[in-house]
C-alpha positions as CSV (number, residue, x, y, z in Angstrom):
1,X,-21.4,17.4,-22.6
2,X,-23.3,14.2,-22.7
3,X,-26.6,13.5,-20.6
4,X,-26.8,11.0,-18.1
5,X,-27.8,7.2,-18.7
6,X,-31.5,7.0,-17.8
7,X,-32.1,3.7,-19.6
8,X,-31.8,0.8,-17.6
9,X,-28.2,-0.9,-16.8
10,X,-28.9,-4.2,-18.1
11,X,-29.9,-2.0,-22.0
12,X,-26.3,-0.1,-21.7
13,X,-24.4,-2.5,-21.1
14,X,-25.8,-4.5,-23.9
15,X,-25.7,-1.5,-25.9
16,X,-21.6,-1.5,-24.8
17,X,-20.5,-4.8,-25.7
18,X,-19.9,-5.7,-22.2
19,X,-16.4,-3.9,-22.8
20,X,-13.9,-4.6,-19.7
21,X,-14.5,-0.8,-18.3
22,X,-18.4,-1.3,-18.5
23,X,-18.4,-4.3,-16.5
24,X,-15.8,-2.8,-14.1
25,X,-18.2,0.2,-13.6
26,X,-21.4,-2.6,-13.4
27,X,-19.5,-4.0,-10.7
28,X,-19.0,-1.0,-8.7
29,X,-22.4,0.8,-9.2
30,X,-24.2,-2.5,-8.6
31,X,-22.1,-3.0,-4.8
32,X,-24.1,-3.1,-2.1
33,X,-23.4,-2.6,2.0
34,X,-24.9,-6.3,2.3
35,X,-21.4,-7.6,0.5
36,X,-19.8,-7.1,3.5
37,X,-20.2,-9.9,5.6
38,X,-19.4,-9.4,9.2
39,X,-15.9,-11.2,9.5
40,X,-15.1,-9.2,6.1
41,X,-16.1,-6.2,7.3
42,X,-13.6,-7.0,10.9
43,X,-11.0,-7.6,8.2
44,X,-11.2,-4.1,6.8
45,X,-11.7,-2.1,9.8
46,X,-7.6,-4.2,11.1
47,X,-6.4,-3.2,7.3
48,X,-8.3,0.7,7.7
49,X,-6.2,1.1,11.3
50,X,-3.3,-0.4,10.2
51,X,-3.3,2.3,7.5
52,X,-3.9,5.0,9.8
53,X,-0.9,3.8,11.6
54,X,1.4,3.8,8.6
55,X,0.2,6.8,7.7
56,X,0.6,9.1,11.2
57,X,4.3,6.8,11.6
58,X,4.9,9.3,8.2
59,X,4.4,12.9,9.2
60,X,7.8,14.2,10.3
61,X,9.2,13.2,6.7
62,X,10.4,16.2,4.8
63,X,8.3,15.2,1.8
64,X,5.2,16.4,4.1
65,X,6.1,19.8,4.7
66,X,6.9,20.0,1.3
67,X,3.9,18.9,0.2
68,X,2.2,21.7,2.6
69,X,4.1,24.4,0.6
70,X,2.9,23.2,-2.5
71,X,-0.7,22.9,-2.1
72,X,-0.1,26.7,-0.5
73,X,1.1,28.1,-3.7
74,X,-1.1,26.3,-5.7
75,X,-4.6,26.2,-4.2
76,X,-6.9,27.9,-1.1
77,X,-7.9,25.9,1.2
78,X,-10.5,23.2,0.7
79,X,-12.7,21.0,2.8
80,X,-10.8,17.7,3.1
81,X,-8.3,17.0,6.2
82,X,-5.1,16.2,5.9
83,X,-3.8,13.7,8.4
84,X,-1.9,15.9,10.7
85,X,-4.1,18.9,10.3
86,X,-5.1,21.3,7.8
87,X,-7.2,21.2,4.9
88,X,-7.2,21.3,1.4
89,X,-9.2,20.3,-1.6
90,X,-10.1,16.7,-2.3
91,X,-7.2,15.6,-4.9
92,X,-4.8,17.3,-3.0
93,X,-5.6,15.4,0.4
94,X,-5.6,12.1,-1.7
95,X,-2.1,12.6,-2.8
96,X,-1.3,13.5,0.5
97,X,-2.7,11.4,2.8
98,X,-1.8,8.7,0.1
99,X,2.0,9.6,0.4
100,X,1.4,9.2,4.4
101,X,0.4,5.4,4.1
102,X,3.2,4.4,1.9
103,X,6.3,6.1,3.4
104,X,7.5,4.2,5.9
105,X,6.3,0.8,4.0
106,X,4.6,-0.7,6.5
107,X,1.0,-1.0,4.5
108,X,-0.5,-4.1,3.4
109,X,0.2,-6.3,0.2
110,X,-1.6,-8.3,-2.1
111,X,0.2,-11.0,-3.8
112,X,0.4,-12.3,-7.0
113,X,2.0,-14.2,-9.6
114,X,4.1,-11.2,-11.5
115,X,4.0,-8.9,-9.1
116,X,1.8,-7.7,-6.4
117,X,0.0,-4.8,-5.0
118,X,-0.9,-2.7,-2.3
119,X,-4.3,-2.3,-1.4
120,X,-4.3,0.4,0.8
121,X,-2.4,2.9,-1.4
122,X,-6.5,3.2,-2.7
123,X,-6.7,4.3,1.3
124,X,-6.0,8.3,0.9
125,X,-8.3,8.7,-2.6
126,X,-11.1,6.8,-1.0
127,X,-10.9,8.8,2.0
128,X,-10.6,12.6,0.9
129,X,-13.7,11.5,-1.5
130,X,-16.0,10.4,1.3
131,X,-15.1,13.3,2.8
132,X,-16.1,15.4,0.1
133,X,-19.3,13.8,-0.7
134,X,-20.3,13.9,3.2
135,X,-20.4,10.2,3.2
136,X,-21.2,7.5,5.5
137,X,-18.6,5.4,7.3
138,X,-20.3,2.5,5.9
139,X,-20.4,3.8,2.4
140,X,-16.1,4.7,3.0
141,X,-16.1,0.9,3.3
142,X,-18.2,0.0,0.3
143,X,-16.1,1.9,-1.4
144,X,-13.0,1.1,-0.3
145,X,-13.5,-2.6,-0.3
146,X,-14.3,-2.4,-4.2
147,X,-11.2,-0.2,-4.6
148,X,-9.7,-3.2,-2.9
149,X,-11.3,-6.0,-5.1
150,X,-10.8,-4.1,-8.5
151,X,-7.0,-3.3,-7.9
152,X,-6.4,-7.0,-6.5
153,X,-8.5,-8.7,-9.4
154,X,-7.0,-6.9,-11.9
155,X,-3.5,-7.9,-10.4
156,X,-3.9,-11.4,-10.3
157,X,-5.0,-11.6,-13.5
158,X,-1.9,-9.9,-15.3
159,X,2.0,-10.1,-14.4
160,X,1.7,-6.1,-14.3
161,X,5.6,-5.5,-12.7
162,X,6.8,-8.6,-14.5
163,X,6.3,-7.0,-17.9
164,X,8.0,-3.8,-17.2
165,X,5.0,-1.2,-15.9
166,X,4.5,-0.6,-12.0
167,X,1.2,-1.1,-10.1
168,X,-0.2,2.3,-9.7
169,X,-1.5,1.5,-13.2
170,X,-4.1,-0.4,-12.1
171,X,-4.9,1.6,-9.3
172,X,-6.1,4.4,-11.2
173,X,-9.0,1.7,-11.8
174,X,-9.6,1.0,-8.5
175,X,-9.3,4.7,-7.0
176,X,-11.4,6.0,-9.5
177,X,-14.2,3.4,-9.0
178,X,-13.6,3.9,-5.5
179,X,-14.6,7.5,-5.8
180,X,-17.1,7.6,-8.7
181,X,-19.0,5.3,-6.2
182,X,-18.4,8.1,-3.4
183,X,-19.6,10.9,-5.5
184,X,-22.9,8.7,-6.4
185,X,-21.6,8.5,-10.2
186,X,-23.9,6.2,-12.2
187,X,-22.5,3.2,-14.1
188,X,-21.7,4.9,-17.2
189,X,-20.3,7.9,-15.3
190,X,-17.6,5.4,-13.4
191,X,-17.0,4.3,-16.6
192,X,-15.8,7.4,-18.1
193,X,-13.9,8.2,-14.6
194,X,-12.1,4.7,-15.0
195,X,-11.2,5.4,-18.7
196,X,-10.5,9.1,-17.8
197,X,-8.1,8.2,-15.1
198,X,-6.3,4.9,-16.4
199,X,-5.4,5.9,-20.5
200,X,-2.9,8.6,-18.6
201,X,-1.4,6.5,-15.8
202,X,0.1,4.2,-17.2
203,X,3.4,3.6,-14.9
204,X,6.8,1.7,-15.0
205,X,8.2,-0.7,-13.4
206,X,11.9,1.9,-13.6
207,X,10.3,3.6,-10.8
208,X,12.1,0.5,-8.7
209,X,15.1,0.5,-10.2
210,X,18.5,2.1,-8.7
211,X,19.0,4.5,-7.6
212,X,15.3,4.1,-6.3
213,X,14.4,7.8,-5.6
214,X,11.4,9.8,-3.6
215,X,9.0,8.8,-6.5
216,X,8.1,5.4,-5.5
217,X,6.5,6.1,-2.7
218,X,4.6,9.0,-4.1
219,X,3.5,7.7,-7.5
220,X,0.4,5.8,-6.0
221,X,-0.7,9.0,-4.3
222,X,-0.1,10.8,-7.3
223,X,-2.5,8.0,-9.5
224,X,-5.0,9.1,-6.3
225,X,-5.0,12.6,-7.0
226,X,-5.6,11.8,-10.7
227,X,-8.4,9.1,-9.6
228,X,-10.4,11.4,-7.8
229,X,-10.1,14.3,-10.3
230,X,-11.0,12.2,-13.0
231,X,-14.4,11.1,-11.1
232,X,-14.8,15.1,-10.8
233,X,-14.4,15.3,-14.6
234,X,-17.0,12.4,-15.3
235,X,-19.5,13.7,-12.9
236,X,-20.0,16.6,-15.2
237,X,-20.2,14.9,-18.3
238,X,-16.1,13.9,-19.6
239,X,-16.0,10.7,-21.6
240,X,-13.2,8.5,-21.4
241,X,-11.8,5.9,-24.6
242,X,-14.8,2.7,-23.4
243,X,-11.9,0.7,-25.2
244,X,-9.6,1.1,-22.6
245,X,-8.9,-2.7,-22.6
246,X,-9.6,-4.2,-25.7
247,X,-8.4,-1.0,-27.9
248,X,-7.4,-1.1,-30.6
249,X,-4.2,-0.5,-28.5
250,X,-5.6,-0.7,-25.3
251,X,-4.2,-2.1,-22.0
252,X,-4.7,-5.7,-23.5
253,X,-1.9,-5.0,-26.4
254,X,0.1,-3.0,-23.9
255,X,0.6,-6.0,-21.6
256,X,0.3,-8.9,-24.5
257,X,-2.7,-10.5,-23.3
258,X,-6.4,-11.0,-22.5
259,X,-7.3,-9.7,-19.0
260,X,-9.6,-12.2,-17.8
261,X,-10.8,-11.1,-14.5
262,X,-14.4,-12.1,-13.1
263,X,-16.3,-8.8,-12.7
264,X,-19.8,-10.4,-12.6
265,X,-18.7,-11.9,-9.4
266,X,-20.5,-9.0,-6.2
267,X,-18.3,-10.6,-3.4
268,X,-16.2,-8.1,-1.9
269,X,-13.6,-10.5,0.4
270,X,-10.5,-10.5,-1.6
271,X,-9.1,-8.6,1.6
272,X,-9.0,-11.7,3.4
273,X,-5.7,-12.6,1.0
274,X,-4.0,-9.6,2.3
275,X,-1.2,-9.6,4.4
276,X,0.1,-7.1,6.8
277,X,4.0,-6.0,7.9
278,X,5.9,-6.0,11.0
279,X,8.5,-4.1,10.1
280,X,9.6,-1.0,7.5
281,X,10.4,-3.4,4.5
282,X,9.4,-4.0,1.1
283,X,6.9,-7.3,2.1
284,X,9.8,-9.4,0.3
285,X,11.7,-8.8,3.7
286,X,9.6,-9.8,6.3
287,X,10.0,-13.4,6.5
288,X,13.8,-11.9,6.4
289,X,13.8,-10.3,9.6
290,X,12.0,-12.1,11.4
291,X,14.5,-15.2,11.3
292,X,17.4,-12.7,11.4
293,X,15.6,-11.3,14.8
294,X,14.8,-14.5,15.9
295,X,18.7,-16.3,15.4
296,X,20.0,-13.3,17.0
297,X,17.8,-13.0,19.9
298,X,17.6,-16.6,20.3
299,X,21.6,-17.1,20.2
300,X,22.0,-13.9,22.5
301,X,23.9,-12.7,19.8
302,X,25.7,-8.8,18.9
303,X,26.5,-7.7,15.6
304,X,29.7,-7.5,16.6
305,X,30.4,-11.1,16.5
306,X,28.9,-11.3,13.4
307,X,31.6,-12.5,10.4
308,X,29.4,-12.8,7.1
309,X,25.0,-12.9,6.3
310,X,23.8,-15.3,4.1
311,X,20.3,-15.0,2.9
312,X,18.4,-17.0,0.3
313,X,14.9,-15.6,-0.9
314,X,12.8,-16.6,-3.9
315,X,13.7,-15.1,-6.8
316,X,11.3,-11.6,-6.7
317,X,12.9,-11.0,-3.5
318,X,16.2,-10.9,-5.1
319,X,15.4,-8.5,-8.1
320,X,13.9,-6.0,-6.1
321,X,16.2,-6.3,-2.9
322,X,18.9,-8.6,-3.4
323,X,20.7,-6.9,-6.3
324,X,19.0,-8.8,-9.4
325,X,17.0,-7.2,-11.9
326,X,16.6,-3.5,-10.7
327,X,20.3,-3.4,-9.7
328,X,23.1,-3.3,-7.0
329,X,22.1,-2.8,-3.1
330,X,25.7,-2.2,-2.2
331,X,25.2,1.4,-1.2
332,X,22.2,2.5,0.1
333,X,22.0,6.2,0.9
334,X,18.7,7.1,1.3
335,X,14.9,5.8,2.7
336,X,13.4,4.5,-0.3
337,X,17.0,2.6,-1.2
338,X,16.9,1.3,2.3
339,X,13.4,-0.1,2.5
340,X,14.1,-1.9,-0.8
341,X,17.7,-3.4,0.1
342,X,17.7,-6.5,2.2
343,X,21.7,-6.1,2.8
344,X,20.7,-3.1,5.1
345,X,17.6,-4.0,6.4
346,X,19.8,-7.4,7.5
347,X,22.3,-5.4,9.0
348,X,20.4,-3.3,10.6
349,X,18.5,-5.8,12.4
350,X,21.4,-7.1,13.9
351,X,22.6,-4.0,14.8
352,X,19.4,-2.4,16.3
353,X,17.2,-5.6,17.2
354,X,14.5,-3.9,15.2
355,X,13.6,-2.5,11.8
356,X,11.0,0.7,12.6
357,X,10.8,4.3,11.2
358,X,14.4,5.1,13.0
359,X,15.8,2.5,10.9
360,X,15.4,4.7,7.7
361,X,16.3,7.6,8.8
362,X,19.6,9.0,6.7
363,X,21.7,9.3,9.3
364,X,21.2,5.4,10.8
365,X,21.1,4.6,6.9
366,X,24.8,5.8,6.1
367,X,26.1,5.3,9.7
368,X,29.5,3.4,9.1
369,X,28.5,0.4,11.1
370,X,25.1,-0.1,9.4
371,X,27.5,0.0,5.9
372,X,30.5,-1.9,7.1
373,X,28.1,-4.8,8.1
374,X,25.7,-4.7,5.2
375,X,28.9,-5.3,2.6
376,X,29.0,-8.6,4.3
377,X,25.6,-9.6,3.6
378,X,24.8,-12.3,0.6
379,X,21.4,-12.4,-1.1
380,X,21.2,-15.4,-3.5
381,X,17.8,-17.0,-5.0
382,X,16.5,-19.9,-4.1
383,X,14.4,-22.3,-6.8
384,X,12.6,-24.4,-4.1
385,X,11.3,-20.5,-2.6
386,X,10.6,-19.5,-5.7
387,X,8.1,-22.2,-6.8
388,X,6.5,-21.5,-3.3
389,X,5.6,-18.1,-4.5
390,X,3.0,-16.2,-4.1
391,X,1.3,-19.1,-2.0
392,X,4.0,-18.6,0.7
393,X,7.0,-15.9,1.2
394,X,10.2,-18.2,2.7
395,X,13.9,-17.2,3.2
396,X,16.9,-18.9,4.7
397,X,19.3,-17.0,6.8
398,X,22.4,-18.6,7.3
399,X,24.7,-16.1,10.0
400,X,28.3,-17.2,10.3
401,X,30.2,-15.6,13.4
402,X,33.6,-15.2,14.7
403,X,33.6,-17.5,17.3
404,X,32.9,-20.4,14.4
405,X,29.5,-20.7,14.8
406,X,27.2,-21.3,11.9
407,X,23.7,-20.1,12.9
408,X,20.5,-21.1,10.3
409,X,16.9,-20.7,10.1
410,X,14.2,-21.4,7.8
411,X,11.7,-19.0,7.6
412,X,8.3,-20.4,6.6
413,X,5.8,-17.4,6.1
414,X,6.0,-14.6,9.1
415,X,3.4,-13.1,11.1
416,X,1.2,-10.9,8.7
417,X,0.9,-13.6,6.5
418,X,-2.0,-15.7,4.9
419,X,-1.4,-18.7,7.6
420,X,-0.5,-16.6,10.4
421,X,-2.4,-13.5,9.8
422,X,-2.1,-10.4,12.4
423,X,-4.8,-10.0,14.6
424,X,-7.1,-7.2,15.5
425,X,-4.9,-6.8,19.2
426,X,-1.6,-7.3,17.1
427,X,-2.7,-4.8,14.8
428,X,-3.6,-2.3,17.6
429,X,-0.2,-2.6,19.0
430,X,1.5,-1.6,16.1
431,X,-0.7,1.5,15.5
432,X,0.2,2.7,19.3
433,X,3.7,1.9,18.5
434,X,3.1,4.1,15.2
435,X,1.1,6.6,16.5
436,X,2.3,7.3,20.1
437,X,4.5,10.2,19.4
438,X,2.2,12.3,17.5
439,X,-1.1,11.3,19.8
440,X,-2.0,11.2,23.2
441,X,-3.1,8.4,25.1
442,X,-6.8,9.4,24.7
443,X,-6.2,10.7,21.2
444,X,-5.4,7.2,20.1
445,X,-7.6,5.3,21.7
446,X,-10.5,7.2,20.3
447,X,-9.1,6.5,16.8
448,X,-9.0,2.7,17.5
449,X,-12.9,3.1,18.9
450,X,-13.4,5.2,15.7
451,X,-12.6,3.0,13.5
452,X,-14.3,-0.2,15.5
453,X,-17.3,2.3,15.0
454,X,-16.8,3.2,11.7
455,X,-19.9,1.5,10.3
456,X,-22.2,3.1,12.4
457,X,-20.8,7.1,12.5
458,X,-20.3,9.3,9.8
459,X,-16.8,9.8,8.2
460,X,-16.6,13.3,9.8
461,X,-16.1,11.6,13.0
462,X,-12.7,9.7,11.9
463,X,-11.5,12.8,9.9
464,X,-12.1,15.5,13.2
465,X,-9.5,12.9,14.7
466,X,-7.4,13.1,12.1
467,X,-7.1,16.7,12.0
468,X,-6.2,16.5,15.9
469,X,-3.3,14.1,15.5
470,X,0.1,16.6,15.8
471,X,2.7,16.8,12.7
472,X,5.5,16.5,14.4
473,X,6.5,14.5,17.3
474,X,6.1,16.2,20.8
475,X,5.1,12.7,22.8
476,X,7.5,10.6,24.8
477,X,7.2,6.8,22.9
478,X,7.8,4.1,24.6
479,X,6.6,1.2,22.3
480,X,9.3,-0.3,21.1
481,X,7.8,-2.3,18.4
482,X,5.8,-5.6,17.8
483,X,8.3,-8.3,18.9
């Protein structure tokens, strides 16, 4: 077991080359609260509750329970909450609570040319490891926000999903800074954790393909446990390969190219290019919906009356949703097909005037109307879109009806996006709409405050709340949605 690094940072990095996974951990070690500028800090606290909504929306899925039997078998009981209640030991929450925030896709999205991210999958690994350290809420934020830079950073500067491996690879970076900072690592410690966590996570883009299964939304949390165990390991001496990038065979011959990233660059704002959902689709879908929902609630029309959907999206739209690269959306049976097929997430805004948790349930998933209508659904790709991309998200819908009426709308961007960004109020409407059937009235609104406060109160506070919120859902909703 080696002994910590008491010379000073500048000498060991020197003394490292400056490798990619030193400067990452410089980067981490050396962020400071005073990074987070006021506005950025606002920004994070909307992303933070919009998580928390996500995540409670989740509970009732059968993954959860299932979850809960496994960590019985498998380990006593530890000190970190799960969202819901109970406890359990620090990986084990981040896998959980990770798995929360991504079920019911509704989390937040970074994106980038190649691909994209999600920032907030870093949400459940940062959190169960400022719980275990006993941390701040300011220093959950600090943390969090570099999770957010390094995993955004690191995406724009490589087309991760466009050459064939899926984006939980670099989020064993991020989580693993995220908690090596927690757990008051020291630059060559993160280090280690980074290496340690990243040289056996590397993911692939199949995980999207059809038939998509249960994994996809679970492989982030997964990364998370390994994240946070990994930090664990480095903590107490575990060295990780410091050529992690530049090899030989490193991640720089895995994906063909240099990974030029800025990690001399403090500032910790990159959330300010995220962008946030409205309704339970892959982000490819939201400027979707919302001109479906808007021709049919502007034209007073039912699905009934609907003849034939034609919908043209830029061209990553298509792979993943349209039937393109990762196969045919012809016959979705289950949640993670339907989230990632805009033929049902079409028809089913037409038939339901909304596109929520209910809308990927099984049952509404193979109901014969939502399949009848769905086969009648086009996705084609659209060039002028696609150059558009990732500087704006478009679609046109195109509904022809029964009566001979040939309804069309352009969608430039949607709500959530970079030019029309949710606000704070916007945001806290969707987390009672999430929320309100698994919290009280009062419950929820000392979450929001919670958060609000988070800067100012120790993480204990948020995660007492957390433990309160109910698994299953015993409260009447009446939220229908963000409209």
């Amino acid at each position: 077991m080696t002994e910590p690094i008491t010379e000073p940072l500048s000498h060991w990095q020197e003394r490292s080359n400056r490798s990619a996974v030193v400067r990452i951990a410089a980067f981490a070690a050396a962020a400071q609260p005073e990074h987070l500028a006021g506005d950025i800090r606002r920004v994070y606290k909307r992303n933070i509750l919009d998580s928390l909504g996500c995540a409670i929306a989740a509970l009732p899925g059968q993954p959860f329970q299932a979850l809960r039997d496994q960590f019985e078998e498998y380990r006593a009981p530890g000190r970190c909450t799960l969202i819901g209640g109970g406890k359990t030991s620090a990986d084990q929450a981040a896998l959980f609570n990770c798995g929360l925030v991504r079920y019911v896709d509704l989390l937040d999205s970074y994106m980038a040319p190649g691909g994209l991210c999600h920032p907030s999958d870093n949400f459940g690994t940062v959190l169960a490891a400022a719980e275990q350290a006993g941390a701040s809420g300011e220093e959950f934020m600090l943390a969090l926000a570099l999770a957010y830079e390094i995993q955004c950073r690191f995406s724009a500067a490589v087309p991760v999903m466009a050459k064939g491996f899926n984006h939980a690879t670099q989020l064993a970076i991020s989580s693993a800074a995220g908690a090596g900072k927690l757990f008051g690592l020291s630059a060559s410690e993160i280090a280690n954790a980074i290496a340690i966590a990243t040289v056996d996570n590397i993911s692939l883009t199949c995980v999207h393909a059809e038939p998509v299964t249960q994994w996809k939304g679970f492989s982030p949390g997964m990364t998370g446990m390994r994240a946070i165990y990994a930090a664990s390991l480095a903590k107490r001496g575990f060295e990780g390969p410091n050529g992690l990038f530049e090899g030989p065979d490193g991640l720089e011959r895995m994906f063909g190219q240099s990974i030029g990233a800025d990690w001399d660059d403090p500032s910790l704002e990159i959330v300010s290019q995220t962008v946030l959902k409205k309704y339970c689709s892959l982000i490819h879908g939201q400027p979707v919906l919302e001109a479906v929902l808007d021709l049919k609630r502007g034209n007073d029309l039912v699905a009934a009356n609907v003849d034939r959907v034609r919908c043209d999206v830029f061209q990553g739209a298509f792979d993943f949703a349209g039937g393109g690269r990762y196969g045919s959306k012809d016959h979705p049976q289950a949640k993670e097909q339907a989230d990632y097929n805009l033929k049902y997430l079409v028809a089913v805004a037409l038939l339901d005037d909304q596109v929520g948790p209910a809308q990927l349930q099984p049952v509404r998933i193979q109901a014969p109307d939502a399949q009848a209508l769905l086969a009648r659904v086009e996705v084609r790709p659209d060039e002028q879109f696609t150059a558009r991309y990732p500087r704006e998200l478009n679609a046109r819908i195109t509904i022809f009806t029964k009566d001979q009426r040939v309804l069309v709308k352009e969608q430039l961007g949607y709500e959530g996006s970079l030019a029309n960004p949710m606000s704070w109020d916007r945001t806290v409407e969707k987390f009672h709409w999430l929320s309100e059937p698994f919290a009280d009235e009062s419950l929820r609104s000392k979450l929001v405050d919670a958060v609000q406060q988070l800067d100012a109160r120790p993480i204990s506070r948020l995660m007492d709340l957390l433990g309160q919120v109910r698994p299953t859902a015993i409260f009447p909703a009446s939220h229908p949605g963000i409209q």
